[in-house]
Backbone as CSV, one residue per row, in Angstrom:
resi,resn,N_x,N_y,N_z,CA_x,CA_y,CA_z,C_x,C_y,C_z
1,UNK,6.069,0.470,8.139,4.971,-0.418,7.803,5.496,-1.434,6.787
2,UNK,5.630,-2.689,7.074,5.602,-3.795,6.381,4.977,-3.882,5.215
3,UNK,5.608,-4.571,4.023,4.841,-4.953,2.565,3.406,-5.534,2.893
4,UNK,3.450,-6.453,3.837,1.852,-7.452,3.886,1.125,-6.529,4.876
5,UNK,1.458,-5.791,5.752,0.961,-5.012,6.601,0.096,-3.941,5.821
6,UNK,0.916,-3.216,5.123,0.489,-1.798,4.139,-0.552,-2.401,3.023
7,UNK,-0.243,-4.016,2.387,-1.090,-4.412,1.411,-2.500,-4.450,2.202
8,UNK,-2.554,-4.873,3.390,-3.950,-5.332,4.238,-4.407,-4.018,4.762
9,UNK,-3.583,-2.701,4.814,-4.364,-1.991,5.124,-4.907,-0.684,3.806
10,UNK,-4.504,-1.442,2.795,-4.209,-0.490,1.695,-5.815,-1.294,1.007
11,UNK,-6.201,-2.745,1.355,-7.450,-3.438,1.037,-8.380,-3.328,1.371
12,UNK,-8.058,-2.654,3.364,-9.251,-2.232,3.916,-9.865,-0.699,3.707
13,UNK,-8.629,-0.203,2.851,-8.899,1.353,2.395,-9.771,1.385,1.195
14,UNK,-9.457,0.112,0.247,-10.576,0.334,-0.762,-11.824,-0.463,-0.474
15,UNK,-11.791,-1.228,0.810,-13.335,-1.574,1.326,-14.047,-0.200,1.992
16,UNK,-13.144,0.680,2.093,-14.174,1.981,2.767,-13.765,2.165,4.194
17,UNK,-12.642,1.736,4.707,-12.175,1.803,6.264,-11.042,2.749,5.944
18,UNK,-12.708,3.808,6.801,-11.744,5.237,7.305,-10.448,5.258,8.236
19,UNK,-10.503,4.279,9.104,-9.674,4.309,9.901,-7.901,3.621,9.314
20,UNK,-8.041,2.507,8.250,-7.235,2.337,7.391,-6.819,3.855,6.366
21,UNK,-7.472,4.112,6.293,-7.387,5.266,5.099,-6.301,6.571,6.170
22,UNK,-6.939,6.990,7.130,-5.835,7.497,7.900,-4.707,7.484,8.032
23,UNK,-4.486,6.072,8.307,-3.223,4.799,8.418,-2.345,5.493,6.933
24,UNK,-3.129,5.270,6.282,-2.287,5.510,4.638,-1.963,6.795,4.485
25,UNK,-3.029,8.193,5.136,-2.976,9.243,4.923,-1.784,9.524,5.834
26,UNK,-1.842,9.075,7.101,-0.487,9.305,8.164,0.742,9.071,7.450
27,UNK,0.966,7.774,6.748,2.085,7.377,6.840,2.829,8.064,5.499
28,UNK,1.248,9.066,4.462,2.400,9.983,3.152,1.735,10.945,3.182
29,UNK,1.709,11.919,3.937,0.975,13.307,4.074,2.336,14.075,4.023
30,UNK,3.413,13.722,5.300,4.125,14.664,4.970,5.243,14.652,3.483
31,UNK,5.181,13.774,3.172,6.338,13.799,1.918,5.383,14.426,0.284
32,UNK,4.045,13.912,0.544,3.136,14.314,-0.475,3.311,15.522,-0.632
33,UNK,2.978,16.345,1.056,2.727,17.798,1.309,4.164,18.661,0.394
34,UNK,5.474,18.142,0.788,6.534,18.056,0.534,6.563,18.661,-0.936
35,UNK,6.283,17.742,-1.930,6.235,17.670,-2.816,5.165,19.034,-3.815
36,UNK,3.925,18.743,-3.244,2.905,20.146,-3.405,3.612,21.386,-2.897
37,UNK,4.534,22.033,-1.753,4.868,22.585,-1.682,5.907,23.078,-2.253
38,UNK,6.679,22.082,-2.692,8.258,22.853,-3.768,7.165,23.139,-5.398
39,UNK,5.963,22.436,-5.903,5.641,22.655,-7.257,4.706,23.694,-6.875
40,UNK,3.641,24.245,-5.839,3.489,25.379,-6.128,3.435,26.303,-5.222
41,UNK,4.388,25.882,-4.448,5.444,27.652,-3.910,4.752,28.098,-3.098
42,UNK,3.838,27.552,-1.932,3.343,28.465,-1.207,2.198,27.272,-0.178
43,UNK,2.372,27.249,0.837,1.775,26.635,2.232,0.347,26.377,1.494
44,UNK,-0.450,27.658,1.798,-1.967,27.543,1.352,-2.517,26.472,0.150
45,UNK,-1.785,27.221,-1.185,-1.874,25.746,-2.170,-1.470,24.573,-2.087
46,UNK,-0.237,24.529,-1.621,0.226,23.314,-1.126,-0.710,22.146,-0.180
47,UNK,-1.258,23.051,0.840,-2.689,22.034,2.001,-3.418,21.727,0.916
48,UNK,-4.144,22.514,-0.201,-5.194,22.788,-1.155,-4.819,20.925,-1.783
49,UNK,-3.645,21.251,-2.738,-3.606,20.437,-3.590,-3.260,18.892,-2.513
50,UNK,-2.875,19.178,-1.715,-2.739,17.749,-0.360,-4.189,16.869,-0.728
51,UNK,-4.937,17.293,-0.355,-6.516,17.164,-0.023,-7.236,16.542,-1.108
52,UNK,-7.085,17.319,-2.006,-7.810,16.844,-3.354,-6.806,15.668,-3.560
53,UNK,-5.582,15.802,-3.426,-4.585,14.882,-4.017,-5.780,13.375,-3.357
54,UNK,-5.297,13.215,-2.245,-5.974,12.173,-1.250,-7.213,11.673,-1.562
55,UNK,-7.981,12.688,-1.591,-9.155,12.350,-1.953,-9.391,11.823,-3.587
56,UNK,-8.872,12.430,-4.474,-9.116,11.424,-5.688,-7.968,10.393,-5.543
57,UNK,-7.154,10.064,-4.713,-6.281,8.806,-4.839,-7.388,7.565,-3.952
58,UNK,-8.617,8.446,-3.141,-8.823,7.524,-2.503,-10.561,6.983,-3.172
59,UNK,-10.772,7.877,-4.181,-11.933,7.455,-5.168,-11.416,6.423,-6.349
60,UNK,-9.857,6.580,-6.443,-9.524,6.003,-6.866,-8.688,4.452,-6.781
61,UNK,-8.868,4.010,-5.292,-8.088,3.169,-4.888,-8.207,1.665,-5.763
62,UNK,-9.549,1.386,-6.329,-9.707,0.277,-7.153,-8.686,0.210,-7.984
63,UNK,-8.037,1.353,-8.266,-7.522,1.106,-10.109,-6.101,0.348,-8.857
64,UNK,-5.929,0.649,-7.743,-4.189,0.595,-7.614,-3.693,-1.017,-7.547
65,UNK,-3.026,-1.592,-8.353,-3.048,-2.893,-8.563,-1.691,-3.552,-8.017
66,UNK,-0.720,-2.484,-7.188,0.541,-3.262,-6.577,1.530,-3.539,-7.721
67,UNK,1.451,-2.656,-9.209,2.286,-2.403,-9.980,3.460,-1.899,-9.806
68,UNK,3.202,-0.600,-9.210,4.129,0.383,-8.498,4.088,0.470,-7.129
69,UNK,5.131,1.280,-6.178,5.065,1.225,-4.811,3.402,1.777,-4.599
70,UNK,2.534,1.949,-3.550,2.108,3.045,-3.083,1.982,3.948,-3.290
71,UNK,3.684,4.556,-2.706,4.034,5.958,-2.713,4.350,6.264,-4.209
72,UNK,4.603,5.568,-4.731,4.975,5.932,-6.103,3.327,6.749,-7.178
73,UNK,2.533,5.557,-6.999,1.200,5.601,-7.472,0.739,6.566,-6.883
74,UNK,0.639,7.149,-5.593,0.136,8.361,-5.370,0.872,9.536,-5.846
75,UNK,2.357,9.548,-5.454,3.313,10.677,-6.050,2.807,11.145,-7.213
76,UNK,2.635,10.015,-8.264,1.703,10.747,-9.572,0.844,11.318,-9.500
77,UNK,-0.418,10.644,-8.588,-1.750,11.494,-8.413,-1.333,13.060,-7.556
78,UNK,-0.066,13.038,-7.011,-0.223,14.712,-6.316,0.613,15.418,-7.427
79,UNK,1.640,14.760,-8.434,2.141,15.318,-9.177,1.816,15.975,-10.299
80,UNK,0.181,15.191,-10.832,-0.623,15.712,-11.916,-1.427,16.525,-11.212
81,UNK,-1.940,16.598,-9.895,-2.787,17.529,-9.699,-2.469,19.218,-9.231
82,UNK,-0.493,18.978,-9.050,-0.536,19.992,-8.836,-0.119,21.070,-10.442
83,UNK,-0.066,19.863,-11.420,-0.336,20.719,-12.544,-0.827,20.739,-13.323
84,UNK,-2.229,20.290,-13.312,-3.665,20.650,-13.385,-3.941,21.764,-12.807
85,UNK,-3.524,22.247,-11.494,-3.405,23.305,-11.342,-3.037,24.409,-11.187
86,UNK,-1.794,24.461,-11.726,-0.759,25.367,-12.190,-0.864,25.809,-13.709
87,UNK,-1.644,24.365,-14.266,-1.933,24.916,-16.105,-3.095,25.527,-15.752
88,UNK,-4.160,25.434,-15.022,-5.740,26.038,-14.723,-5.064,27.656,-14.591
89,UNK,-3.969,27.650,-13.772,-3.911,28.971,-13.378,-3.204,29.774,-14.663
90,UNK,-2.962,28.721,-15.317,-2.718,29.804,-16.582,-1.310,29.727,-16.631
91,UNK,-0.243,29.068,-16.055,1.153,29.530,-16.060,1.431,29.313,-17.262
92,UNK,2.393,30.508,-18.003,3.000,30.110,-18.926,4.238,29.808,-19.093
93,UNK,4.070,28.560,-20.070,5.020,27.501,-20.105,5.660,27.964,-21.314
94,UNK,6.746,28.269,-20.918,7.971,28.971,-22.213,8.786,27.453,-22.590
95,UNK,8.431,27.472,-24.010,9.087,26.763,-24.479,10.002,26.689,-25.178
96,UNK,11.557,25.754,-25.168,12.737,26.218,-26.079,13.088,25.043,-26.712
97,UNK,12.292,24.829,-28.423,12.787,23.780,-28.522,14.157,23.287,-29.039
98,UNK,14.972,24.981,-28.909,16.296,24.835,-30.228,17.416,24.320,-29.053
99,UNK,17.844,23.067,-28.447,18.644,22.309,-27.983,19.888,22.991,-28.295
100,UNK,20.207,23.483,-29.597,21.296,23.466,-29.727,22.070,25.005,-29.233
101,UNK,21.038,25.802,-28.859,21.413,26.921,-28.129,21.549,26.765,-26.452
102,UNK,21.673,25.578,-26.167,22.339,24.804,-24.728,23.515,23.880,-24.882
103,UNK,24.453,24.268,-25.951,25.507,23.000,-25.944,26.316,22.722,-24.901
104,UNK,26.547,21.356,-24.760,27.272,21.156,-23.279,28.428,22.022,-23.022
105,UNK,28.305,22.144,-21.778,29.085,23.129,-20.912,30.286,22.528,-20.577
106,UNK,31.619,22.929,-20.473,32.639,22.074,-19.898,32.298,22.070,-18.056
107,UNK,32.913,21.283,-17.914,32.753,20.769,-15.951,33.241,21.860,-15.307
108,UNK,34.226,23.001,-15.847,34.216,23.624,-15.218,33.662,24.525,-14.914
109,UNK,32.594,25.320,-16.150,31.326,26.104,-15.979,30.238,25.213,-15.258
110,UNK,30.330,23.954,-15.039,29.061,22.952,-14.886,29.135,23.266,-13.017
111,UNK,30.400,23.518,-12.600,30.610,23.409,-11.074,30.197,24.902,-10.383
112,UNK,29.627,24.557,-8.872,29.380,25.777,-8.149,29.949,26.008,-7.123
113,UNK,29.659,26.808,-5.993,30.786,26.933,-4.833,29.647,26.234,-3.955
114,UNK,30.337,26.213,-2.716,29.294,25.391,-2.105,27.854,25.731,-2.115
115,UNK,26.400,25.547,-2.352,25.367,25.995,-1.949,24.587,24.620,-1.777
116,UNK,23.467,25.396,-0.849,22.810,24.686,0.124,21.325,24.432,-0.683
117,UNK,20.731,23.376,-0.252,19.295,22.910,-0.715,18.202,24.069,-0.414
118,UNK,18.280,24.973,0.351,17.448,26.204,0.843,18.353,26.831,-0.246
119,UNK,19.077,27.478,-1.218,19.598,28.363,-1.603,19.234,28.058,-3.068
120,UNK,19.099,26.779,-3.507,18.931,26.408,-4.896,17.590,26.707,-4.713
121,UNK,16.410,26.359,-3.771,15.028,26.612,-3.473,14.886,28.232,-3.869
122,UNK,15.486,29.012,-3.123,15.293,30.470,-3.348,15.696,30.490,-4.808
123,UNK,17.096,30.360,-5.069,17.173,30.362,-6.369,16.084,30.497,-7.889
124,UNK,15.108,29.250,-7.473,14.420,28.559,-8.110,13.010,29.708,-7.703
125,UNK,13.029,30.024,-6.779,11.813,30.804,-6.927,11.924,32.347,-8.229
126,UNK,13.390,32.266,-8.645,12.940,33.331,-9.741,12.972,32.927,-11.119
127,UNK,12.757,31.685,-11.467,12.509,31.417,-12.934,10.780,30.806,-13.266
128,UNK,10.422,31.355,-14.455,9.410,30.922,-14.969,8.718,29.799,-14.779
129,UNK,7.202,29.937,-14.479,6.529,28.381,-13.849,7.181,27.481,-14.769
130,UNK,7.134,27.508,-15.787,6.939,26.192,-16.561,8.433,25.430,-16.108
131,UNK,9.167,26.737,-16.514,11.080,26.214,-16.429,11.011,25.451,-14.395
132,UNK,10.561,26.768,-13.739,10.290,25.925,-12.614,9.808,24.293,-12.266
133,UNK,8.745,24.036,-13.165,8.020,23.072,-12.729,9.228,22.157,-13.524
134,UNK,9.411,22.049,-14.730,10.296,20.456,-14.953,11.599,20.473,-14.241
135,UNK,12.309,21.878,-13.756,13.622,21.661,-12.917,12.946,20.795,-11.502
136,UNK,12.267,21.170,-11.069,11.827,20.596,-9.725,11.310,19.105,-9.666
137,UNK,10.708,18.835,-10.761,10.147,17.080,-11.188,11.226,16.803,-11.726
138,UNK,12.360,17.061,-12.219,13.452,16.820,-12.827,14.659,16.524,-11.439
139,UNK,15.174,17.500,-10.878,15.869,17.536,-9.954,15.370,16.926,-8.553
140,UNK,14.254,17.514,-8.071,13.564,17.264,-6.553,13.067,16.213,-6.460
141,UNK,12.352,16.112,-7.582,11.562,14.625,-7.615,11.944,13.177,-8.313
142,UNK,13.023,13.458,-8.934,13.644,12.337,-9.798,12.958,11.930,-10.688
143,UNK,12.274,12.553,-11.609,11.944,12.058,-12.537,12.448,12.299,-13.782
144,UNK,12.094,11.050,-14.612,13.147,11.072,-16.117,12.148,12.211,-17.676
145,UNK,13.020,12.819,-17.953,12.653,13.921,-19.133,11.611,13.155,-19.942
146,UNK,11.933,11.725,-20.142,10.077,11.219,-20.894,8.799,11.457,-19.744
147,UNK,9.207,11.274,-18.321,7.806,11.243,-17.662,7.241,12.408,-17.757
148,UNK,8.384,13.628,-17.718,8.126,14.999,-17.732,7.191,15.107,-18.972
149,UNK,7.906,14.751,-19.935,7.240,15.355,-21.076,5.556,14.473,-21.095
150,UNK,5.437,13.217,-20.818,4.462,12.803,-20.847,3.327,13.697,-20.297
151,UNK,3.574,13.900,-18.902,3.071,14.607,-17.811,2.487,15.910,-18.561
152,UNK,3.235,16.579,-19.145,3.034,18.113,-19.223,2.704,18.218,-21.074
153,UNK,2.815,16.999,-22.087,2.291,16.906,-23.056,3.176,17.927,-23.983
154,UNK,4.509,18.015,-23.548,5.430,18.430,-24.200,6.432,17.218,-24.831
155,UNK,7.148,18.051,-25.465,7.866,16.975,-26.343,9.545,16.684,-24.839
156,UNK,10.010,15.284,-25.624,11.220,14.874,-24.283,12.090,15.902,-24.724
157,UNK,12.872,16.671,-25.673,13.523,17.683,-26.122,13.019,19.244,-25.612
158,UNK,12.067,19.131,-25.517,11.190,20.353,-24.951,12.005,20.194,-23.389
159,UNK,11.387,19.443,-22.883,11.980,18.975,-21.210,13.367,19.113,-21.067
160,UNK,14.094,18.805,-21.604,15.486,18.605,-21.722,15.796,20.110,-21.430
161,UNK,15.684,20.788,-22.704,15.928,21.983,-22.864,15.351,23.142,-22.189
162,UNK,14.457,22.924,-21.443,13.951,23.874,-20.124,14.304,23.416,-19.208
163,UNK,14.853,22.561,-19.244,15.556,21.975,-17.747,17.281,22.554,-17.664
164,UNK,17.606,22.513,-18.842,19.213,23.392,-18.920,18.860,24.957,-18.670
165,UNK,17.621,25.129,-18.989,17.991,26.690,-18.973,18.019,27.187,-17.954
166,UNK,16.836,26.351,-17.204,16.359,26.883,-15.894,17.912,26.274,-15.327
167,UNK,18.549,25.347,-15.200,19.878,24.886,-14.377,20.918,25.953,-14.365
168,UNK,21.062,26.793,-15.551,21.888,27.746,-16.097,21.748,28.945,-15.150
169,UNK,20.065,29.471,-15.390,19.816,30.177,-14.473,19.860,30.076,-13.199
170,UNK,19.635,29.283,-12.742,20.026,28.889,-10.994,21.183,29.109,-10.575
171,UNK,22.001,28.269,-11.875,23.495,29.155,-11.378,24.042,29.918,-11.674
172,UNK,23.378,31.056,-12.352,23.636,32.398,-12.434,23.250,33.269,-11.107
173,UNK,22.723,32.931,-10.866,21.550,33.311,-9.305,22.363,33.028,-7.869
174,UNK,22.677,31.600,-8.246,23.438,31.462,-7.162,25.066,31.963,-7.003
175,UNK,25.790,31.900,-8.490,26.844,32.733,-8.336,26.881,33.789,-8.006
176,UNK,25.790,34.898,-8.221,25.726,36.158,-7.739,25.466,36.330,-6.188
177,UNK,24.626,35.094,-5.489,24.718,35.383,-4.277,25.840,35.048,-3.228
178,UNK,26.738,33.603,-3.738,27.942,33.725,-3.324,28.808,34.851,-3.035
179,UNK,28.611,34.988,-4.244,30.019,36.249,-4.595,29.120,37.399,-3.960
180,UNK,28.194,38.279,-3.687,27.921,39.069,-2.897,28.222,38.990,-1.688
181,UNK,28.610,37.523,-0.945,28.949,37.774,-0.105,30.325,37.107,0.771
């Protein structure tokens, strides 16, 4: 879909044309879904938070002013809602603010043997929501340690430093499954 194409149908979405709104829902359902599914780990929530995502992006379409992409401006709206509801559910968010008990690693502890994007995923399913959630907006989603911290109302040092630990752990996880086999 074209820049002037997506703008005209992104105009008829905030005039109330369902059939535009589709158009928009077709063309980022699956990468949205994508996204809800690596932050909270499971199909069912993942459809859950899809839905609502959409639907307040689409109560909200007035505010979207062609600042940011689209996809960008919504990515936020599924990115806060899926932790809105991950903080609702109570996860606790372990926090480490002493940095200096992560000092850089030389490159050669920093390196792994080969592993695969499904293996860092499993990986990742055994560390703590919170450490989970900024490795995954950190790594999966590309976002920078201020948005994190904005997002989650932690400090950028906070982010930083749950993002090494949880990295540490992953590849503790994943060295053990190499080498098992």
């Amino acid at each position: 879909m074209g820049p002037e194409i997506q703008r005209e149908v992104i105009e008829q979405s905030k005039r109330g044309s369902a059939r535009d709104q589709y158009v928009l829902y077709h063309a980022y359902s699956k990468a949205m879904f994508n996204i809800c599914y690596r932050m909270m780990g499971n199909r069912e929530e993942a459809e859950d938070m899809l839905q609502e995502s959409f639907a307040d992006a689409f109560r909200r379409l007035e505010s979207f002013r062609y600042e940011a992409t689209f996809g960008a401006w919504l990515k936020r709206i599924v990115v806060n809602h899926c932790i809105n509801e991950i903080k609702r559910k109570k996860a606790d968010l372990m926090y480490f603010e002493d940095m200096h008990l992560f000092q850089q690693r030389t490159e050669e502890e920093d390196e792994l043997p080969e592993v695969s994007v499904p293996m860092i995923r499993k990986a990742m399913e055994a560390l703590p929501n919170g450490s989970k959630m900024i490795f995954s907006l950190y790594l999966l989603e590309g976002m920078d340690h201020g948005e994190i911290a904005q997002i989650l109302g932690v400090s950028e040092s906070n982010s930083k430093s749950q993002y090494m630990r949880a990295k540490q752990r992953v590849r503790e996880i994943l060295k053990e499954v190499v080498y098992e086999n």
